[in-house]
C-alpha positions in Angstrom: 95.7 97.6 111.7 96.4 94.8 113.4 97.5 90.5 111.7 95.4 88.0 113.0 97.8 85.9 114.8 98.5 84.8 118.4 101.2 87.4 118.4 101.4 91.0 120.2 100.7 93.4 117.4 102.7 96.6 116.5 100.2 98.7 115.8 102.3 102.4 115.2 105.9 103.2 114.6 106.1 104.9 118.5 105.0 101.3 120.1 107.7 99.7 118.1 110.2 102.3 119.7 108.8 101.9 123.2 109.6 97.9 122.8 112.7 98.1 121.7 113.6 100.4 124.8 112.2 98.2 127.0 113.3 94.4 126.0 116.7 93.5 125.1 116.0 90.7 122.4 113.0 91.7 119.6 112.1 90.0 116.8 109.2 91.3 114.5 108.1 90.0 111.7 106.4 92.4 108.9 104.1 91.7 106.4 100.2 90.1 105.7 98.2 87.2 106.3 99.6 85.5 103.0 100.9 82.0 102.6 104.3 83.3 102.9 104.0 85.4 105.8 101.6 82.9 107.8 103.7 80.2 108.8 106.4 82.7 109.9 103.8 83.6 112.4 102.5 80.6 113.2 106.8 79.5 114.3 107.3 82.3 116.1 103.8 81.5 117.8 105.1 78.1 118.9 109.2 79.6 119.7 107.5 82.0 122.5 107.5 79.9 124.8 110.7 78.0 124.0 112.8 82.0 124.0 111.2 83.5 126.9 114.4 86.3 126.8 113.1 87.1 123.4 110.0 89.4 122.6 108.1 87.9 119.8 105.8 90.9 118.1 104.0 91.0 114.2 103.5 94.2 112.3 100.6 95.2 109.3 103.2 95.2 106.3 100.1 97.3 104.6 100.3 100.2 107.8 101.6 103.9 106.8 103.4 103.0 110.5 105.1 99.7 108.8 107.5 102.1 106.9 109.4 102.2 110.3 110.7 98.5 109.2 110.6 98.8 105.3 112.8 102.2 105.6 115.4 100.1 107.4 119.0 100.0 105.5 118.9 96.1 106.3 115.6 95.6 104.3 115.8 98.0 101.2 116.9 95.6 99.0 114.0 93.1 100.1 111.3 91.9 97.6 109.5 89.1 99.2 107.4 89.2 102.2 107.9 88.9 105.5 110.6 91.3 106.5 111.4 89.9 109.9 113.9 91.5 111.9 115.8 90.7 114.9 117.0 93.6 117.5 119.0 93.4 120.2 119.9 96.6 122.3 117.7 98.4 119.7 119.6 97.9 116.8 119.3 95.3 114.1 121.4 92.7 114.6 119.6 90.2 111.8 116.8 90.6 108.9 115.4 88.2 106.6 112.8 88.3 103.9 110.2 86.1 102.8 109.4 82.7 104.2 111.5 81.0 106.7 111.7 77.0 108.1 111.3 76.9 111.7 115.2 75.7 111.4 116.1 78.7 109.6 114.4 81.2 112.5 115.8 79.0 115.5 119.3 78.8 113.9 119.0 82.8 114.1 118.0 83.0 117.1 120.9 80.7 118.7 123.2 83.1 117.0 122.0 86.7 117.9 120.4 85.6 121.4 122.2 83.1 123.1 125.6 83.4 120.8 
């Protein structure tokens, strides 16, 4: 199952593994093509180029394979869509849910990228 964005896709739980052994910085962001989710995509579409040390990837909230982001401790508690988390080294360093302002995402990524 796959968002229609300009994003890479996560597609199962094992590609997500893969990526976050291979690229230092990740940030994925979880969820449907719903007016909250959408212009989450649509920033990180337009950040790519601007964090080129950061690996920008979507994931189908509605996949069996999402429950590899849902199951995190750092998103348990969410209720609003997107979950959007940040990895660095493979671990989570930040997670938000629902919609974020461009300001909001870029703020986060100065902190756990470049701070």
């Amino acid at each position: 199952m796959k968002l229609a964005t300009n994003l890479k896709h996560i597609v199962t739980a094992d590609e997500l593994r893969q990526i976050l052994s291979e690229n230092e910085n990740v940030m994925v962001c979880c969820g449907r093509m719903g007016p909250m989710c959408i212009p989450v995509y649509a920033t990180m579409e337009e950040l790519e180029s601007e964090y080129e040390n950061v690996a920008f990837y979507d994931m189908a909230f509605d996949s069996p394979e999402a429950g590899i982001i849902k199951s995190l401790p750092e998103c348990r508690t969410f209720r609003g869509l997107p979950f959007t988390v940040y990895y660095k080294n493979g671990q989570v360093v930040k997670a938000t849910a629902s919609i974020q302002t461009k300001e909001q995402i870029t703020t986060i990524l100065n902190d756990v990228y470049e701070g």
